[in-house]
ZABAGU-126901 format. One record per residue: z, y, x of N, C-alpha, C in turn; residue in one letter. Coordinates in pm, whole numbers, plus 50000, padded with zeros to 5 digits. Example, Ala and Ser with C-alpha at 12.3 -4.5 7.8 and 13.67 -1.06 7.14 Angstrom:
ZABAGU-126901
507804943151319507804955051230507804967051320A 507084977551285507144989451367507875000351290S 
END
This chain:
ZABAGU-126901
515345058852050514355068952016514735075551883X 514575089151900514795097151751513705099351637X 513905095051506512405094251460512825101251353X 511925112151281511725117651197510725112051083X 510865114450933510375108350891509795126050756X 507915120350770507535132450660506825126550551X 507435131350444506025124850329505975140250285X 503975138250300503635147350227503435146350059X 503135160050002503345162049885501905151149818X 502765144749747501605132049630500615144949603X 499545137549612498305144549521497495135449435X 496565146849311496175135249226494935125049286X 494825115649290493335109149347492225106749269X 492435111949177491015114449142491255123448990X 490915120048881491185127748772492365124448718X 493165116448756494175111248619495405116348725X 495995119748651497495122148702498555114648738X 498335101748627499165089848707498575080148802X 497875089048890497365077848975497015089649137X 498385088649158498335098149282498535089949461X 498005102649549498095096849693499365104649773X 499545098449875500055103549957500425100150120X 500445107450166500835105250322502015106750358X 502055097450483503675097750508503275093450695X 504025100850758503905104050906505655097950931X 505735091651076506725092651164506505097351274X 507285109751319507525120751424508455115551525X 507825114851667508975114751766509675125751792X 510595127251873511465137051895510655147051969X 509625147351994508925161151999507925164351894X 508115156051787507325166551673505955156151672X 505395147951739504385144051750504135125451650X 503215126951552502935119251511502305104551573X 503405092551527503035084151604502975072651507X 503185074851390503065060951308502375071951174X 502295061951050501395068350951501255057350872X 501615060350741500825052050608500135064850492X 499395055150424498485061050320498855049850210X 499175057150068499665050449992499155055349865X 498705045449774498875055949616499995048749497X 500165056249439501185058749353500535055649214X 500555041449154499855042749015500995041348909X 501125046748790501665048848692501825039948572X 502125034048484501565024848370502845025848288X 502125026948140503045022948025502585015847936X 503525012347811503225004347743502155012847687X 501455023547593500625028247565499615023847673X 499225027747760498565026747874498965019647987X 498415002047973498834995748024497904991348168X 498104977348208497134976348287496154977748306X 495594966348195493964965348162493354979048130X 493904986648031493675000948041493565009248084X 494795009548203494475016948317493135014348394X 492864998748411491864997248530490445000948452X 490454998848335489475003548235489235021448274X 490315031848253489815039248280489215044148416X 489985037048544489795040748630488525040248671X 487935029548610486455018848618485535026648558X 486055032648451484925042848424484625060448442X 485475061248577485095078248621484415069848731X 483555059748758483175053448898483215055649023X 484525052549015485565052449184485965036449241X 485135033049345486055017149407487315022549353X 487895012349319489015014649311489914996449405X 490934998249485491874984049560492304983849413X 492474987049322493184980449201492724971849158X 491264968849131490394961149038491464947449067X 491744939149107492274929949121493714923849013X 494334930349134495644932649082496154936248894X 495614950248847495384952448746495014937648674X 493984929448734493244923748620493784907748656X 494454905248765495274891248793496444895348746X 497164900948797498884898848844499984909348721X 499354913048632500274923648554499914922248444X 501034922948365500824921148216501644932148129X 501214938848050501604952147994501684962548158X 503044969648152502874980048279503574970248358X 503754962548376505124948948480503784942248562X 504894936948628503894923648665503934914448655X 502874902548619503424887748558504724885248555X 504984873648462506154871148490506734861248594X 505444857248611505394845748740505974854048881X 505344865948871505894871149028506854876249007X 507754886948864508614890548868509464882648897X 509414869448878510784859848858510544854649030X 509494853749134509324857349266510184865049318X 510224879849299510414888249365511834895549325X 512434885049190513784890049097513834902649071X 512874906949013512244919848883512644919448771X 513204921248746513864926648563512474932848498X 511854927148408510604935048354511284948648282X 510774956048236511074965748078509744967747988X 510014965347887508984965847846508384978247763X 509744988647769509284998147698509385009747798X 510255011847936509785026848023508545019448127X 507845034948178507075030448227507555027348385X 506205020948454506555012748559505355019948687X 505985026248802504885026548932504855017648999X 503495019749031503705002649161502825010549297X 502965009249361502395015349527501235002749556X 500505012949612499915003149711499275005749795X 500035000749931499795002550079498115007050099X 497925015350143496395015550142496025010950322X 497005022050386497525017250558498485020350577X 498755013750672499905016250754500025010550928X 500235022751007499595020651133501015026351269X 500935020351385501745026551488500515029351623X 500815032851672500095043751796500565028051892X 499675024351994499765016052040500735011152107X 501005028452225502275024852249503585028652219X 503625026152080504955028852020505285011951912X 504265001351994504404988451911505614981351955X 505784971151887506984961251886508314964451934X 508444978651817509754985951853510414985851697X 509754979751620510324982351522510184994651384X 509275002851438508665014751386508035007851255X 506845002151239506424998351098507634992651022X 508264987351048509554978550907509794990850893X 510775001751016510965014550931510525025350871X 509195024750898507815032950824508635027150669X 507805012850678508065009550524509395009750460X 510345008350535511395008550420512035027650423X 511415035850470511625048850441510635048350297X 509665042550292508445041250176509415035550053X 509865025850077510605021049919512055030649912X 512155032750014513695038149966513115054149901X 512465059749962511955071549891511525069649773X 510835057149705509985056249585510885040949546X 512325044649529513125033249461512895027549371X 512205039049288512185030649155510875026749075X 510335021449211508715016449153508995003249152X 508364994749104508504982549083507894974349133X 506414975949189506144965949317505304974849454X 505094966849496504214969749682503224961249648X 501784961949664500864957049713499994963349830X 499694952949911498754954450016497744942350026X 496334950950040494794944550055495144946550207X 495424934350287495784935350437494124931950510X 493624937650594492934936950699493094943250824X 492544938550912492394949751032492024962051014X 492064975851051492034986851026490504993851082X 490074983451169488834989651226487894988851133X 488054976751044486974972450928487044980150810X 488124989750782487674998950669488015015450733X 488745018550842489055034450841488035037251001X 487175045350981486085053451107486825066351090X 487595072251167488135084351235487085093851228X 486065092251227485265100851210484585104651065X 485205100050983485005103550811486595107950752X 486995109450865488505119050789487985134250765X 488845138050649488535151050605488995159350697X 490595155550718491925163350783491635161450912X 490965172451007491405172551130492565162951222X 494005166851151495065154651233495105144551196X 494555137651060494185127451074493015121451161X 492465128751171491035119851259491735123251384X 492085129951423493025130151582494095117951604X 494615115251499495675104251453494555091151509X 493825090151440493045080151385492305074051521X 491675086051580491495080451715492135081451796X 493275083251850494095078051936494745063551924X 494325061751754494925044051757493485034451862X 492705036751860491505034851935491255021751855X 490635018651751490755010251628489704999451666X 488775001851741487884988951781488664982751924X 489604987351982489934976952116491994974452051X 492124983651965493804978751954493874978251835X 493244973851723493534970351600493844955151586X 495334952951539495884942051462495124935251457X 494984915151461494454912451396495104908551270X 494234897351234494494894951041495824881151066X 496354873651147497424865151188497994880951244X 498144888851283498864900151337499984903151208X 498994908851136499144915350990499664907250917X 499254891650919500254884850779501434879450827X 501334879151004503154876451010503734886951003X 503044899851017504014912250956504664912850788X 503364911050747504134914050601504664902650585X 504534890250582505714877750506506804878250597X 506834887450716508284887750756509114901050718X 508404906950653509004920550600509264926750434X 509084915050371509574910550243508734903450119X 507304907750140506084904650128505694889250094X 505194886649965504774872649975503214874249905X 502564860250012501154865749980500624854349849X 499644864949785499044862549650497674852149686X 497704842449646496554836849674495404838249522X 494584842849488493364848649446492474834349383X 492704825849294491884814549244490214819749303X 489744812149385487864815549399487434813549275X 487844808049195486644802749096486244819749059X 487824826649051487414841148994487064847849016X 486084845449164486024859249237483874855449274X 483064864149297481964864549310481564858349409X 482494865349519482504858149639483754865549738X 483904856749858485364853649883485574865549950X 487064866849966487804876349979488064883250104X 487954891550183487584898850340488964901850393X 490204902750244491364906850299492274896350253X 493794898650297494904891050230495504896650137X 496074893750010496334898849936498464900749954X 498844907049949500424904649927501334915449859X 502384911049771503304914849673504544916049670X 505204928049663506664926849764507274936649621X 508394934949630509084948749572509854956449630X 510934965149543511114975349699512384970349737X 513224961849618514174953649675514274941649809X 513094934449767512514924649877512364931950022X 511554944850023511774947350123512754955750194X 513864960650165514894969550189515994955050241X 515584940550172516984929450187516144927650358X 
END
């Protein structure tokens, strides 16, 4: 099969500039969208580091999938050193550092167990080489995206043709995907959390997943 690959142009997601979205489509050989991720693009420097970042983000009051991450796993713009030395990350401590994170990533039902998502994602790191990690809040897709609250027309056309309440992944679906696709998952101490966690957490870089 011939697959085309589109990322659309990053946009900002909300007020700050280093903290952009974007879409990225795979096209079969007639033009027709059959796979899809949603990703954002966050930014960090030593001026404006983690905690800072999630600080500001926290206060234009937007959920933000960062709250976590920001406030477990990264220290200055890097990430621990516990996972860098995981994932064999060279920190820097003085340029700044992007890190992605998977928001979705989806195939059309019948275009599954062909291999299409590994190459979704590694068109994703190889395009954005020089970010320094991947995170994904993994769940089933029916439990956070309704096709019918898309802005974009082809997305909600997208969206329901995955038919998300009878062919959505489950959550053993999803984590033998990512720990077989470079991905190692973050386990989340409870003591720290209010109450327990709905998704899996996991941390890849773009090396990990390209080997």
């Amino acid at each position: 099969m011939k697959l085309s690959i589109e990322f659309k142009q990053p946009v900002i997601k909300t007020v700050f500039e280093w903290q952009l979205s974007q879409e990225i489509n795979v096209k079969n050989e007639s033009g027709e969208v059959i796979a899809k991720a949603e990703i954002e693009l966050l930014t960090l420097n030593k001026h404006r580091d983690a905690l800072a970042s999630y600080a500001q983000i926290d206060s234009d009051d937007e959920n933000t999938d960062w709250e976590i991450p920001l406030n477990l796993y990264f220290k200055g713009q890097n990430l621990s050193a516990e996972l860098c030395a995981l994932l064999s990350i060279k920190p820097n401590i003085k340029k700044a550092q992007t890190h992605i994170m998977l928001e979705a990533i989806s195939v059309l039902p019948e275009y599954r167990k062909q291999g299409i998502a590994t190459y979704l994602l590694k068109q994703i790191v190889e395009e954005h080489n020089k970010a320094q990690s991947i995170t994904v809040l993994s769940m089933p897709m029916d439990k956070f995206v309704d096709p019918q609250d898309c802005e974009e027309e082809h997305s909600k056309a997208y969206y329901q043709l995955l038919n998300l309440t009878e062919k959505s992944l489950r959550q053993t679906e999803l984590h033998n995907f990512f720990t077989h696709t470079g991905f190692i998952e973050y386990k989340v101490d409870e003591a720290l959390l209010a109450e327990p966690l709905t998704f899996d957490f996991f941390v890849a870089s773009t090396q990990s997943i390209l080997k």
